[in-house]
N, C-alpha and C positions, 0 to 999 in steps of 0.2 A: 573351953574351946578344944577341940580337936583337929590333928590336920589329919588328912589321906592322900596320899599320892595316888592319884588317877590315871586313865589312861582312855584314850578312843578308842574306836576297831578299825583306825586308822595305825597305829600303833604310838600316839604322839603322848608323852607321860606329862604331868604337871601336879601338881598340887594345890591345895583346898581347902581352907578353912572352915569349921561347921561348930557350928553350940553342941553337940552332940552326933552321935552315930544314928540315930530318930531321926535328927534336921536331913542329912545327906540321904537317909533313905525317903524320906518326905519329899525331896527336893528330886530326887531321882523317879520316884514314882510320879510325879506331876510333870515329867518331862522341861524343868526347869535349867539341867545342867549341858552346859557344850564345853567342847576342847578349847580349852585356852590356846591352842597352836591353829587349828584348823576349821573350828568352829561345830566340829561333827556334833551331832544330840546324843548319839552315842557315847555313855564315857560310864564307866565302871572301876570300883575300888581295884589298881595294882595289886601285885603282892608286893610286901614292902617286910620289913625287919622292924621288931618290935623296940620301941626305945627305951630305953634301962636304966633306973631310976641309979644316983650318982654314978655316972659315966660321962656328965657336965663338966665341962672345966670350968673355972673357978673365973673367967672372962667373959664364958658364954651371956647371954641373955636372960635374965631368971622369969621371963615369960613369951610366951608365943607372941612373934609380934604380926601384925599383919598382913597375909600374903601381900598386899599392895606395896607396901613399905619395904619388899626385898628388893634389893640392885636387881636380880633377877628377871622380876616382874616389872618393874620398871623396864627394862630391856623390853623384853616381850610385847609390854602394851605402844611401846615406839616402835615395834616391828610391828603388829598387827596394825598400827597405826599407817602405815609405809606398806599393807599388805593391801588395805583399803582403797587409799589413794590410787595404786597399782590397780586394782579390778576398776575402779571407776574412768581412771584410763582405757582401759582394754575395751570396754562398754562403750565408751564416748568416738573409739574408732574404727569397729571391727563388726561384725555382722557375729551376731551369736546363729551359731549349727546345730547346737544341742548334739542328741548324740551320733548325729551324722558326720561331727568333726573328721574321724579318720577319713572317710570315703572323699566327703570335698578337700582334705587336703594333698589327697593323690591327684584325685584330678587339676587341680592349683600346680600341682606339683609338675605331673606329667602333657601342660598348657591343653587342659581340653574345655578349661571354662577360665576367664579372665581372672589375672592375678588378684586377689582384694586379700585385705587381713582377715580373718576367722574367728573363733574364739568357741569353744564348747567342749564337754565330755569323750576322752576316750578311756577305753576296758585300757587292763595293764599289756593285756592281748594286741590290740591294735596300735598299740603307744609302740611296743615292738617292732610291728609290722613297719611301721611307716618309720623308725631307724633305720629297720634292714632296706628300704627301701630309699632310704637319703634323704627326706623329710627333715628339713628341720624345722624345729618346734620348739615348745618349750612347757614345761608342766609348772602351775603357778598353785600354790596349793591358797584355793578360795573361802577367802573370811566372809561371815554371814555379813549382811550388811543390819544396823542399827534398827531398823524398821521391819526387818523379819522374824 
């Protein structure tokens, strides 16, 4: 087993478990891998520091243990769990805009179309915009769902 600490082009790092550096290229070429944080398909080997044979201490673990089995990832999978329920809310009350979000939230904003909740894509550009303009919002960073 080998791990790799990964990353999205979202810039979200995590790590990886693989039978070999063959699996992870396997698994990357067949478009199999997403960010454990954000769900992107995007995700690519980090740079990371090579680990150096006795530089263990002597309490360490004498084998790789499971990404699943770190406190870490357990965190992670209770927050992605809590990321989900969170989008399935947002879904169940909001009218999706896609990526028209900025424009109808000005309008919302500046009462030229009735107030309702929204939910869709903006650029980091219009995320901006609609700050400087007193907008409030809120950026929910969206987990794929199970079935996609």
């Amino acid at each position: 087993m080998i791990a790799f600490d990964l990353c999205c082009d979202r810039g979200h790092a995590f790590e990886a478990w693989f039978k070999d550096s063959a699996e992870f290229s396997r698994q990357s070429k067949r478009k199999l891998l997403s960010c454990a944080v954000c769900g992107s398909p995007k995700v690519m080997k980090a740079v990371s520091a090579p680990a150096l044979s006795g530089t263990r201490s002597q309490n360490e673990s004498k084998g790789p243990q499971p990404y699943a089995a770190h406190p870490e990832a357990q965190k992670m999978a209770a927050l992605m769990g809590e990321l989900a329920e969170l989008r399935k809310k947002v879904e169940e009350s909001a009218d999706n805009v896609g990526d028209r979000f900025a424009d109808e939230a000005l309008k919302i904003h500046y009462g030229e179309v009735e107030k309702r909740s929204i939910y869709g894509e903006a650029t980091d550009e219009q995320a901006t915009r609609l700050v400087d303009e007193g907008v409030e919002f809120a950026r929910i960073p969206w987990v794929r769902r199970a079935d996609s």
